[in-house]
C-alpha positions in Angstrom: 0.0 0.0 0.0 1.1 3.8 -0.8 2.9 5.3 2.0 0.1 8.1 1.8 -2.6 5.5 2.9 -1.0 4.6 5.4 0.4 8.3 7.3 -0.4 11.4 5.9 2.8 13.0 4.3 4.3 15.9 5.5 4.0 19.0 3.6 6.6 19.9 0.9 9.1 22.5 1.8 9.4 25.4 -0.8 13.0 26.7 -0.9 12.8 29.1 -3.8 10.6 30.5 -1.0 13.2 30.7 2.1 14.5 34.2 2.3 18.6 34.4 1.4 19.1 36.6 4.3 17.5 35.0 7.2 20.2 33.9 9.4 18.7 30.9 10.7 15.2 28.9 10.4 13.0 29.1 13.4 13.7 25.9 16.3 12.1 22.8 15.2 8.7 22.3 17.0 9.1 19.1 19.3 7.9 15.6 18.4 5.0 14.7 20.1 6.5 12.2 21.9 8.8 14.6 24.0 5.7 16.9 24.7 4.1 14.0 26.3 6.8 11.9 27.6 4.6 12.4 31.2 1.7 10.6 29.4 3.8 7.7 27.7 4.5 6.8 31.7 1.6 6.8 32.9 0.5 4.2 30.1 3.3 2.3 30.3 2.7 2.5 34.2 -0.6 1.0 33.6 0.2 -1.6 31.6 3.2 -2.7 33.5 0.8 -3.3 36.6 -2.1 -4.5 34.6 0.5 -7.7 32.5 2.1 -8.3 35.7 -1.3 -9.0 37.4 -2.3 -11.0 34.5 0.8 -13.5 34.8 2.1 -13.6 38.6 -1.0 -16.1 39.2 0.5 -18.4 37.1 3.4 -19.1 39.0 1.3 -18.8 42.1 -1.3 -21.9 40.5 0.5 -24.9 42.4 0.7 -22.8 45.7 -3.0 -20.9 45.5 -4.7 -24.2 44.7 -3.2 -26.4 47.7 -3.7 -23.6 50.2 -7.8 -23.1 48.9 -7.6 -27.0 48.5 -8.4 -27.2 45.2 -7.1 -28.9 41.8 -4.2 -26.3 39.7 -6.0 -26.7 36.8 -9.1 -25.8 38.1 -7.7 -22.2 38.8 -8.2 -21.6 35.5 -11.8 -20.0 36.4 -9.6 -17.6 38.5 -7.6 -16.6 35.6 -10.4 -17.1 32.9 -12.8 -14.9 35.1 -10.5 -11.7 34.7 -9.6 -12.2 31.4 -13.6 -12.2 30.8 -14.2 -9.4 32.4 -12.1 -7.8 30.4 -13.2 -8.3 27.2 -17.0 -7.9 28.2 -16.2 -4.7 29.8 -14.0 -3.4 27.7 -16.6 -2.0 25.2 -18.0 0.6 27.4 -14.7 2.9 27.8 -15.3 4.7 24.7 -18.6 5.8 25.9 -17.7 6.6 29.4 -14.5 8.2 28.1 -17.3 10.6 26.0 -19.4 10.8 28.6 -17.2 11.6 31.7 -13.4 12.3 30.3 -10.4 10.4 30.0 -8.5 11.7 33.1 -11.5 10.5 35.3 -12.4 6.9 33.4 -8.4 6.4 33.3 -8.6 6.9 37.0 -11.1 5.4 38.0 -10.1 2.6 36.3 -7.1 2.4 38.7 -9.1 2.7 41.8 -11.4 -0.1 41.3 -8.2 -2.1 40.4 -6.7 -1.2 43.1 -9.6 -2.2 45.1 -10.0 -5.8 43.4 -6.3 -6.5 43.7 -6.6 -5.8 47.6 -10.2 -8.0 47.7 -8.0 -10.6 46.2 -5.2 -10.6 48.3 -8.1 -11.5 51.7 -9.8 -13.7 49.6 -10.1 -17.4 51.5 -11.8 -19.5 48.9 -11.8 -20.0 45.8 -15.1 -18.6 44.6 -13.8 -15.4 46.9 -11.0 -15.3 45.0 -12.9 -15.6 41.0 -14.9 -12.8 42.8 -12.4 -10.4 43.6 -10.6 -11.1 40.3 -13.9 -9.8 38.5 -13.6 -6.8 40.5 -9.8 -6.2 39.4 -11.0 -7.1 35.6 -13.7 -4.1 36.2 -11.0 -2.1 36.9 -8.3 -3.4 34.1 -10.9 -2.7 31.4 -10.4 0.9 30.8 -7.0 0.7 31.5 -5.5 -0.6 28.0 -8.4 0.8 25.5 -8.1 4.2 27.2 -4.5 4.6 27.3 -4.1 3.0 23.9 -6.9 5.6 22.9 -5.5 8.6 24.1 -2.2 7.7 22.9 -3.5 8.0 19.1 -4.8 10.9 19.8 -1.7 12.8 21.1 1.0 11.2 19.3 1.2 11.4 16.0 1.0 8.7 13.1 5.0 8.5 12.7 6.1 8.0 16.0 3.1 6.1 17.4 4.7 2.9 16.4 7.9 3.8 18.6 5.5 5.3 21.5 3.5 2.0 21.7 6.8 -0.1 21.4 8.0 1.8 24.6 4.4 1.1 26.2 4.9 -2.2 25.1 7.9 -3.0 26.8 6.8 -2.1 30.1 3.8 -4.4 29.6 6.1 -7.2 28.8 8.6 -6.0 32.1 5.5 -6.5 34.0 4.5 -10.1 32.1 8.2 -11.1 32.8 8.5 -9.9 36.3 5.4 -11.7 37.4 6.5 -15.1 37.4 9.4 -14.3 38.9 8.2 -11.9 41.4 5.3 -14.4 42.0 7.5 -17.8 42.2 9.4 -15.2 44.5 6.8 -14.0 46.9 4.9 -18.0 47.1 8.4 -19.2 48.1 9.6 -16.6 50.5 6.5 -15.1 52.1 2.7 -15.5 51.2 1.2 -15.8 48.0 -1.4 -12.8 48.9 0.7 -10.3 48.8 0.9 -11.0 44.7 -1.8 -9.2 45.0 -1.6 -6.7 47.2 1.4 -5.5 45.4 -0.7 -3.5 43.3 -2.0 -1.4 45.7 1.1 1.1 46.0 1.6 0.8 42.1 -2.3 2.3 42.0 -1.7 5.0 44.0 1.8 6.0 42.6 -0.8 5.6 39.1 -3.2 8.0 40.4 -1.1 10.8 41.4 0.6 10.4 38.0 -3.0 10.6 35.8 -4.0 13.7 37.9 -0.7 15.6 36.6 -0.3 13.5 32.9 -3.4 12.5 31.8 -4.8 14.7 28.8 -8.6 15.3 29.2 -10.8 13.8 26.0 -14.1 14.0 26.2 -17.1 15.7 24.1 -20.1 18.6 25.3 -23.1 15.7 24.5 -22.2 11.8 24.3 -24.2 9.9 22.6 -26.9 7.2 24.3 -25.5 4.1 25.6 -26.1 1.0 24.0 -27.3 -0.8 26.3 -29.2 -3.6 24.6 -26.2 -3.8 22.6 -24.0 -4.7 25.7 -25.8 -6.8 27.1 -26.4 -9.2 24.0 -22.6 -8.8 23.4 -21.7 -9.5 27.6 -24.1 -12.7 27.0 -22.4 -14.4 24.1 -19.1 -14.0 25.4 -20.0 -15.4 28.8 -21.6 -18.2 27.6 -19.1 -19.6 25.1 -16.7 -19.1 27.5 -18.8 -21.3 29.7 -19.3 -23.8 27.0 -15.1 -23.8 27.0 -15.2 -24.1 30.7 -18.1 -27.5 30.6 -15.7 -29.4 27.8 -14.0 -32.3 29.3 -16.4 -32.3 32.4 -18.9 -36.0 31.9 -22.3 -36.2 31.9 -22.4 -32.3 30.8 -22.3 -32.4 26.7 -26.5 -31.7 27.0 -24.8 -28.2 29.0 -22.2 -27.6 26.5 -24.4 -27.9 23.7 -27.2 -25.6 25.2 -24.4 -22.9 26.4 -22.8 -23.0 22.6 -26.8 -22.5 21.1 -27.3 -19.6 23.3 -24.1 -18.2 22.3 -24.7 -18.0 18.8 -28.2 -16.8 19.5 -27.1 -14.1 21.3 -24.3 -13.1 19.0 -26.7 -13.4 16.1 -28.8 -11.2 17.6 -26.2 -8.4 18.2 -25.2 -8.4 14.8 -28.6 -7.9 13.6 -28.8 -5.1 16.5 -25.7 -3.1 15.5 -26.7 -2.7 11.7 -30.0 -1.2 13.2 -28.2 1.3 16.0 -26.8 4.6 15.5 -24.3 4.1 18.3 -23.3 0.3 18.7 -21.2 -0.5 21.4 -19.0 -2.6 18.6 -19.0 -0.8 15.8 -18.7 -3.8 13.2 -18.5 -1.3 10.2 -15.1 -0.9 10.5 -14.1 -4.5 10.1 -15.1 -3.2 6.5 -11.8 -2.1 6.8 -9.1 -4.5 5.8 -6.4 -3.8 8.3 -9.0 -4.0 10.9 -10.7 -7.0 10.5 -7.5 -8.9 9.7 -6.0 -7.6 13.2 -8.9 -8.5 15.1 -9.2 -12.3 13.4 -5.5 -12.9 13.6 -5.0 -11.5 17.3 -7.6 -14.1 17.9 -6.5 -17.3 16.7 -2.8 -16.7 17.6 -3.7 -15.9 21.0 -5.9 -18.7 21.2 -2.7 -20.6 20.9 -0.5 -18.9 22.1 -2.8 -17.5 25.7 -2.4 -20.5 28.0 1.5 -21.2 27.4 3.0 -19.8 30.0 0.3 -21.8 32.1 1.2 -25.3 31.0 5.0 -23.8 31.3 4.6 -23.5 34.7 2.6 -26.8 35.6 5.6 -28.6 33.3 7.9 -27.0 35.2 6.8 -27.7 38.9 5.0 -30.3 38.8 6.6 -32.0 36.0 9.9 -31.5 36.5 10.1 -30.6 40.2 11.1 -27.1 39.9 10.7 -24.7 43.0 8.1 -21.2 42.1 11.1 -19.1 42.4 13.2 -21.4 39.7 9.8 -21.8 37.7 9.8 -17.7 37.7 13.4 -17.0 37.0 12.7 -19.0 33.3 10.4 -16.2 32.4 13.5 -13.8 32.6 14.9 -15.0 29.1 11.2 -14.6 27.6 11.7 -10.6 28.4 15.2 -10.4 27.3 14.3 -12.0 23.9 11.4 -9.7 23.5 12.6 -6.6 24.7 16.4 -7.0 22.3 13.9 -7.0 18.9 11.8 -4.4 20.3 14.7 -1.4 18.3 14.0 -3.5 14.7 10.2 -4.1 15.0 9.7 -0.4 13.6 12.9 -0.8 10.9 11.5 -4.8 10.1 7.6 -3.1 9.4 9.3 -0.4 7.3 11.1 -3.0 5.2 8.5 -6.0 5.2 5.6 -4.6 5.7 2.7 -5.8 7.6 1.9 -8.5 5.6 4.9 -10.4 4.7 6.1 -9.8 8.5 3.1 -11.2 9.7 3.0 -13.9 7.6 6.6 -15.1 8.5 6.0 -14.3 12.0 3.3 -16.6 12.6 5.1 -19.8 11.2 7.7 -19.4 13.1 5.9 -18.7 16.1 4.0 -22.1 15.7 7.2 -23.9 14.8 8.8 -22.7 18.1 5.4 -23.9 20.5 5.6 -27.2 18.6 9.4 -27.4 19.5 8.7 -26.9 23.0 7.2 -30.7 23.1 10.9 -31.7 22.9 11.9 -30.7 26.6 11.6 -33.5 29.3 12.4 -33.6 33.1 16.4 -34.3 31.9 16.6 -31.2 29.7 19.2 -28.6 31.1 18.1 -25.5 32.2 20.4 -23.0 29.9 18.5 -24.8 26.8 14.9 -24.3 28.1 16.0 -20.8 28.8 17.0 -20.6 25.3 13.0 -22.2 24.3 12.2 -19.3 26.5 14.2 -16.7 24.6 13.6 -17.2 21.3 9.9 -17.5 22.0 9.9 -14.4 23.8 11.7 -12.6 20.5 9.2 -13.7 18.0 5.9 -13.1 20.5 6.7 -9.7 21.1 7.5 -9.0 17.2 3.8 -10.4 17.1 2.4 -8.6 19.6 3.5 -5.3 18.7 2.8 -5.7 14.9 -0.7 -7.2 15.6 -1.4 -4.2 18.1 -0.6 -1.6 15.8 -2.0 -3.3 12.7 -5.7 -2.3 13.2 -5.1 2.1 13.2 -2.7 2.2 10.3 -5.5 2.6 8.1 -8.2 4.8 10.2 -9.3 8.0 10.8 -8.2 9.5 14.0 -12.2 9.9 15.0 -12.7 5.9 15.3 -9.6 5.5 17.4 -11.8 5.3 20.5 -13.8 2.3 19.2 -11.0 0.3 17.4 -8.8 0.2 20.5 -12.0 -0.6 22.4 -12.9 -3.4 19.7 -9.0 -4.7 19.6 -8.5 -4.7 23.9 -12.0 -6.7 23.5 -10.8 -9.3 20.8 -7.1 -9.4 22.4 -8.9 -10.4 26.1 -11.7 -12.5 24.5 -9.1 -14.7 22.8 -6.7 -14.6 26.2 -10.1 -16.3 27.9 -10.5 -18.9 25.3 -7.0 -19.8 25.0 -6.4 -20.6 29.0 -9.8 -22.1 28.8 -8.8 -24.4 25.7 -4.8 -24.8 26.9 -6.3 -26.4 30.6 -8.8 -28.8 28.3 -6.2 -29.7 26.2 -3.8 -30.5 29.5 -6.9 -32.2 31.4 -7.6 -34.1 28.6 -3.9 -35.3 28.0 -3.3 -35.9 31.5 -3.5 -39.9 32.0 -2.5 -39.4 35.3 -1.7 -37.0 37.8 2.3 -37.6 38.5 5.1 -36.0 37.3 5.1 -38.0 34.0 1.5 -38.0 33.3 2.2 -33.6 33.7 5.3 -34.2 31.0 3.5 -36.1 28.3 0.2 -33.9 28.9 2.1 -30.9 28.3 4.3 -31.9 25.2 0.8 -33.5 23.4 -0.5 -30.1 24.1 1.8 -27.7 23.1 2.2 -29.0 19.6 -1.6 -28.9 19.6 -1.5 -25.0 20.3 0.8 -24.8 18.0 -1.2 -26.0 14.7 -3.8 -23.8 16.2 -1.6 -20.6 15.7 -0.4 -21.8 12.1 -4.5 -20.9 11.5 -3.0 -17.4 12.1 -0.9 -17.2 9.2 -3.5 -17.6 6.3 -5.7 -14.6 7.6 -2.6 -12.4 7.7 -2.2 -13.7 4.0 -5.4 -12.1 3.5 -3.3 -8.8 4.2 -2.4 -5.9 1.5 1.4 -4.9 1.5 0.4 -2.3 3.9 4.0 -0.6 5.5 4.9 1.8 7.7 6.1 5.4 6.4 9.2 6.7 8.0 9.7 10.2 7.7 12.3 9.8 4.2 9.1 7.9 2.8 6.5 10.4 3.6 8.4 13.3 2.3 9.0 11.6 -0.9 
């Protein structure tokens, strides 16, 4: 695609114009990035508390499910009940960022976090616990649309790339540091206070919004949809629960009448949101290539891809015998492979394209989850770590080229709703994929030793792994769309 469909190209300079005499040209105005470096923080502060919420449990699973006497893979309905939330959630922020601002939705956001996080850290069952984590996902789900959304609309086209690559990082800082810092805490001192970690983060989070957060918002916002919401909060809840009864006997009557309703109801919203001025998914823009091919691909490779570092950590302590802290510290070469591609992924779009990046990506990212069924109990640690690494390298080229994918080709004015409709599909697809990685493990797991874990987890893996292959043929579907530098957009 044209560089000029992509970013819009600078204005040509006229130097027959410039005055001979003029002893110097007025200072350069500064990028947008440097005027809101404040704001870049505060995101990346977000998202750095909100990843490493989403991934300490998982170190935690062993440890959380003996001390609420329960199975580890049924704590998947502890991290499948946030992830949910999420994604159901997630639609309303561009309303209430219309209706009541950024800076107070953004904190807010924080607050009731905050809150959940602490909820969760006094929880004493496990129903407590799914509880409190539906609080937190309350929270969590303005947290990424919003600061994705007010992120496009202060930073401009050719350096929002770079901005959401720095954003990015601290995301995958906090994805990295929560195994460890989880394994850590489990070990060492309690495994509540994975939780209640959050608690200072929120409030160093609030003071920075007050100072850093830009207010968005218009005079009139339009009427909630509400029907909308609903039929949308219904069908995702009930496939999810139609994941959740798979594998369970005597249930496939359940199953089949959850799957019905979920159709039904997603049917119905379809129907709904041609009809509606104001959907709360506006599925018009998936008439937009770019967009529909971000949102389709972000969900089959996360369906693979979601529940990895779950089975990870069940392979490595029950499996193999490793301690949390040891589990945690494999997660360390995950964020040093990501974060030493994170200078290229702008250059390797630039060159590539989205497309052909993409489309390589993917292979090799299902290559490398099928390669992880050759590790056993015997396997040194330095070449697990280097699994770990190169998996890390290629997820977070993914990530960050999937993430960006779906506003390269929009108008600044639907920002709000694509980051809304992107969070949504990025969360519903998290959900699903620990909800299909813990079937595939139960369903592999001949018996409940250290080898039955092994052989579950290989079977599985490769599994996940032909899932994400899916991935590659929609990116196929892509145009060569690239992304402009500045020598291309003054061209």
């Amino acid at each position: 695609m044209p560089a000029h469909d992509v970013i819009d190209s600078l204005p040509p300079t006229d130097v027959h114009a410039l005055s001979t005499d003029r002893p110097a040209l007025a200072p350069a105005e500064p990028s947008s990035k440097a005027r809101y470096r404040g704001l870049i923080w505060l995101v990346s502060a977000a998202f750095f508390m909100q990843a490493l919420d989403s991934t300490i449990v998982n170190t935690a699973v062993p440890a959380i499910a003996n001390a609420l006497d329960v199975g580890p893979l049924s704590m998947r309905t502890a991290l499948t009940s946030y992830v949910l939330t999420l994604a159901i959630f997630i639609p309303m922020s561009p309303w209430l960022c219309d209706r009541f601002g950024t800076r107070r939705v953004f904190g807010g956001a924080i607050t009731v976090f905050a809150l959940g996080s602490l909820l969760c850290g006094l929880a004493q069952t496990l129903p407590q616990l799914v509880a409190s984590r539906i609080v937190q996902g309350l929270g969590g789900a303005a947290l990424m649309p919003v600061g994705r959304y007010v992120l496009v609309r202060s930073i401009d086209r050719r350096e929002f790339v770079s901005a959401m690559t720095t954003v990015a990082t601290f995301g995958l800082l906090g994805s990295v540091f929560g195994p460890l810092l989880g394994g850590a805490l489990v070990e060492f001192t309690n495994w509540r206070l994975i939780f209640l970690i959050n608690v200072p983060v929120g409030i160093v989070g609030l003071l920075l919004n007050r100072n850093e957060m830009p207010e968005y918002r218009v005079e009139q916002a339009n009427r909630f949809d509400t029907i909308g919401f609903l039929l949308f909060a219904g069908s995702s809840a009930l496939f999810l629960m139609a994941a959740e009864t798979v594998g369970t006997s005597g249930h496939w009557l359940s199953i089949a009448g959850y799957a019905l309703a979920a159709v039904a109801f997603g049917a119905l919203y379809v129907r709904h949101s041609r009809r509606t001025a104001h959907p709360v998914s506006d599925l018009s823009l998936l008439k937009v290539r770019s967009v529909w091919v971000s949102l389709a691909g972000n969900l089959f490779t996360r369906l693979g891809v979601s529940g990895m570092y779950l089975l990870l950590v069940l392979f490595l302590q029950i499996g193999c015998g490793w301690s949390p802290l040891h589990a945690g510290l494999m997660m360390v070469p995950q964020a040093i492979g990501s974060i030493s591609v994170k200078p290229f992924i702008h250059r390797l779009l630039t060159h590539f394209g989205y497309r052909r990046l993409l489309l390589g990506n993917t292979i090799a990212v299902s290559i490398v989850l099928c390669s992880f069924a050759l590790l056993t109990p015997e396997t040194p640690m330095w070449i697990i770590a280097s699994f770990v690494y190169v998996y890390g390298a290629f997820m977070s080229l993914q990530y960050t080229s999937m993430n960006t994918l779906a506003y390269v080709d929009l108008d600044v004015r639907h920002a709000a709703m694509a980051s809304s409709m992107a969070s949504t599909a990025q969360y519903l697809s998290m959900s699903f994929g620990i909800a299909l990685a813990s079937l595939l493990m139960g369903g592999f797991l001949g018996s409940h030793d250290a080898q039955g874990y092994v052989s579950a987890f290989r079977w599985s893996v490769i599994v996940l792994g032909l899932i994400t292959l899916a991935a590659s043929w929609v990116f196929s579907r892509l145009r060569d769309t690239r992304v402009a530098t500045v020598t291309d957009a003054t061209a």
